[in-house]
C-alpha positions as CSV (number, residue, x, y, z in Angstrom):
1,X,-13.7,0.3,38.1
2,X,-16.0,3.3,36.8
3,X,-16.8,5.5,39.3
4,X,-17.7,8.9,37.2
5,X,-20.9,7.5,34.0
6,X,-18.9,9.6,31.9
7,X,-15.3,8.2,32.3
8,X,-14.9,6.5,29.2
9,X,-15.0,2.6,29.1
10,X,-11.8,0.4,28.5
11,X,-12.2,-1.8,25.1
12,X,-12.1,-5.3,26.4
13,X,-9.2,-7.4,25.7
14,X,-10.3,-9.9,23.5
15,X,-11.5,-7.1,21.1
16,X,-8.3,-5.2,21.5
17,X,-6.2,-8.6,20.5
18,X,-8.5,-9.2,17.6
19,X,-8.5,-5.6,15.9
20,X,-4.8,-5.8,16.9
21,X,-4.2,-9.3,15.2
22,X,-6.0,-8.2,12.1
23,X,-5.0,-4.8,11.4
24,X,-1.5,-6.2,11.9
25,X,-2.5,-9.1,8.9
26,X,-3.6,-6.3,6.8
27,X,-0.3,-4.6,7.1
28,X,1.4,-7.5,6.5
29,X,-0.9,-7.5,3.3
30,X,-0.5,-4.6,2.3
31,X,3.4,-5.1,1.6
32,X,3.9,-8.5,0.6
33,X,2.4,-10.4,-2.5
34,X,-0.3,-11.9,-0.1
35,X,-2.3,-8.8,-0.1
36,X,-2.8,-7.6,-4.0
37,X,-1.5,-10.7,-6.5
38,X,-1.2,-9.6,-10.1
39,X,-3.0,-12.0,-12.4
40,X,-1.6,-10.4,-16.1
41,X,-3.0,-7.1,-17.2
42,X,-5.2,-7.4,-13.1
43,X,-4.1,-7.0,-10.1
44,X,-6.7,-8.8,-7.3
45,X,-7.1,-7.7,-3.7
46,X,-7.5,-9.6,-0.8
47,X,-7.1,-7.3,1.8
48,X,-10.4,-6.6,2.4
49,X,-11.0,-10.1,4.2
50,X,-9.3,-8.9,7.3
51,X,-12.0,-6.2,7.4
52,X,-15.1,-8.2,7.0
53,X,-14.0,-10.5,9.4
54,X,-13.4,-7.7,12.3
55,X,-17.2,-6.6,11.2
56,X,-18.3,-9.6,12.0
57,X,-17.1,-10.2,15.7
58,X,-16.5,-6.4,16.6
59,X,-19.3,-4.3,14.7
60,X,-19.2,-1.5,13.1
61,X,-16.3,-0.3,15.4
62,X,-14.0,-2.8,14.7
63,X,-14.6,-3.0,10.7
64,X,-14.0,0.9,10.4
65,X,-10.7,0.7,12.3
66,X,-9.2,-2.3,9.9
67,X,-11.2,-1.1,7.3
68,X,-9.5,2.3,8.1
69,X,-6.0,0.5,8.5
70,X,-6.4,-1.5,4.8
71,X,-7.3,2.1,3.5
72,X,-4.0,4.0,4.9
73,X,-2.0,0.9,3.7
74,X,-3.4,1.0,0.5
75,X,-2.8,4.7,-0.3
76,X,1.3,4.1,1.7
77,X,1.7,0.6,-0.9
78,X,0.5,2.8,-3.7
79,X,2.6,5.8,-3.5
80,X,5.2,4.4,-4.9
81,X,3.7,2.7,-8.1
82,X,2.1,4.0,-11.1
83,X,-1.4,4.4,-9.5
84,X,-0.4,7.0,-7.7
85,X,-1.6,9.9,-8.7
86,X,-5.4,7.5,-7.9
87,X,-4.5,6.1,-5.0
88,X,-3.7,9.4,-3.1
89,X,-7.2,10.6,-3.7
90,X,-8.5,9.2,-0.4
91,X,-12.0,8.9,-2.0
92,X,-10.4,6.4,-3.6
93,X,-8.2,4.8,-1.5
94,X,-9.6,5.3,2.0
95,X,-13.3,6.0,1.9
96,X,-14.0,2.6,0.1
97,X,-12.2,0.9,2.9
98,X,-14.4,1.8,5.6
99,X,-17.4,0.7,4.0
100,X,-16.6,-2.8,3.8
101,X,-16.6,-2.1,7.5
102,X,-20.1,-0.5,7.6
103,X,-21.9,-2.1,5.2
104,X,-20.4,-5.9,6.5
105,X,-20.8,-5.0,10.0
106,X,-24.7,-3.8,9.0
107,X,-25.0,-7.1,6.3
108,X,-23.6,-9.8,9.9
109,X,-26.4,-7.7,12.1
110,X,-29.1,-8.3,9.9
111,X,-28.5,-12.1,8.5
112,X,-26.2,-13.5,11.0
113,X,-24.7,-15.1,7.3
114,X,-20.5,-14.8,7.1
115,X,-20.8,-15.9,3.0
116,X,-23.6,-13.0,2.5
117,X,-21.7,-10.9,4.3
118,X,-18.2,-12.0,2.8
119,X,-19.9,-11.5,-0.8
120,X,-21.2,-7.7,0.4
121,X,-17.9,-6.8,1.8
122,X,-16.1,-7.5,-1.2
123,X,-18.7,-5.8,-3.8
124,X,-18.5,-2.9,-1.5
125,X,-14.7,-2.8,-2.0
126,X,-14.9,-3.5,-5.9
127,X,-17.8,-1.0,-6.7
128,X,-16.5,2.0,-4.2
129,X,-13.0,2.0,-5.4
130,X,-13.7,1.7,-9.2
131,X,-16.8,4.0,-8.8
132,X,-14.7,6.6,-6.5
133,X,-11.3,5.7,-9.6
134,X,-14.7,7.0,-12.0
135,X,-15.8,10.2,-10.3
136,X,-12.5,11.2,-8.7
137,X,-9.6,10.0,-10.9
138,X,-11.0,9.3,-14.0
139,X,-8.7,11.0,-16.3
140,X,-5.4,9.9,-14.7
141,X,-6.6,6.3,-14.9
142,X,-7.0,6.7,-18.1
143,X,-3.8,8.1,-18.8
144,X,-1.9,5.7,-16.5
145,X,-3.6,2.7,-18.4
146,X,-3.7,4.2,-22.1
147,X,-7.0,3.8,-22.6
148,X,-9.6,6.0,-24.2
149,X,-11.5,8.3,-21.8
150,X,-14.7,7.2,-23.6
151,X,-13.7,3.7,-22.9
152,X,-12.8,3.8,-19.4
153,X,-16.8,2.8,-18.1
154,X,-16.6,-0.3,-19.8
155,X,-13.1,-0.9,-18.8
156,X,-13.6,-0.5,-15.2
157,X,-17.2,-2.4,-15.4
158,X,-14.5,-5.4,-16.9
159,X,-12.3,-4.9,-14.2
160,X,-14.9,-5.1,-11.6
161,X,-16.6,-8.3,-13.1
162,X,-12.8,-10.3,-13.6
163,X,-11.6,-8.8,-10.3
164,X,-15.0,-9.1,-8.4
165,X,-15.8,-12.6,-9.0
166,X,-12.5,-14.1,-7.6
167,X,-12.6,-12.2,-5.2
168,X,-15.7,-13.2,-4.3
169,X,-14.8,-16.2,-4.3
170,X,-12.1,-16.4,-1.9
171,X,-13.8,-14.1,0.1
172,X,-16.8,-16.6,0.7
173,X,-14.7,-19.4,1.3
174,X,-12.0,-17.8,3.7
175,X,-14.8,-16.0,6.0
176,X,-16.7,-18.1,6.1
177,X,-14.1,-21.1,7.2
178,X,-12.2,-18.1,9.6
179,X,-15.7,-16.9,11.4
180,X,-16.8,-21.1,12.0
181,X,-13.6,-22.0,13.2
182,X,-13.4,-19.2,15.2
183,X,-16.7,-19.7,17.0
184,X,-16.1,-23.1,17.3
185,X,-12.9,-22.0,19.2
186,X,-14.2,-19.2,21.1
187,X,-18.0,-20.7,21.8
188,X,-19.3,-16.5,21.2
């Protein structure tokens, strides 16, 4: 019991499972083949789902801390591969992250829609991270991927649109079947 208005307040459990349950699925994620599958020359993310669905039941809270813990295992998973001299920029790897967070958390307040907000989650992934590869990395991209510096706008605008629309995609379809059977479950 609170007997001093400035003690801080306990989380409540069933937040604490859920941000537990999910930042422990985007670990998972992050290190396995379920988390970035390579499709050829692309490699395709879905480990921003976890995040949009923790904005959706626990706010803005709960989509920064996953979106936080997607962003940390992003920049860990990519140390040891060629993008990282990107990746360790954490305007790249980190700052993206947390805005699924804010800006799905701020798209479920104001439309009470999980496929809007799926599809905003993930264009806030695709655009931050190859905006933030543009402004902040943009010359070691290009040298990692042997492509023109001149070329590399176009080549990330490709990447977004091949990358963006499946992940879109599943996005819509696995939100949007986690949040209703969730719900359902749950009777929020």
């Amino acid at each position: 019991m609170l007997t001093n208005p400035n003690q801080v307040k306990p989380f409540p459990l069933k937040t604490l499972t859920r941000l537990s349950i999910l930042g422990a699925i985007s670990i998972f994620m992050s290190f396995t083949p379920f988390g970035y599958i390579q499709l050829g020359a692309i490699r395709v993310t879905f480990m921003h789902i976890p995040v949009i669905i923790a904005s959706i039941f626990e706010g803005y809270f709960g989509g920064i801390i996953v979106g936080l813990i997607f962003g940390l295992s992003s920049l860990i998973s990519n140390l040891s591969g060629p993008l990282a001299p990107v990746f360790i920029n954490p305007m790249v790897s980190i700052f993206p992250r947390i805005m699924i967070g804010i800006i799905s958390a701020l798209a479920y307040k104001k439309t009470k829609n999980a496929s809007l907000t799926a599809i905003l989650g993930t264009l806030t992934n695709t655009v931050l991270v190859l905006s933030m590869i543009y402004l902040f990395a943009a010359q070691s991209f290009a040298n990692i991927r042997k492509i023109a510096i001149d070329t590399l706008g176009k080549f990330l605008l490709l990447v977004g649109l091949k990358n963006g629309t499946l992940e879109i995609i599943v996005a819509v379809i696995i939100v949007t079947a986690v949040v209703k059977a969730l719900k359902s479950s749950f009777k929020e």
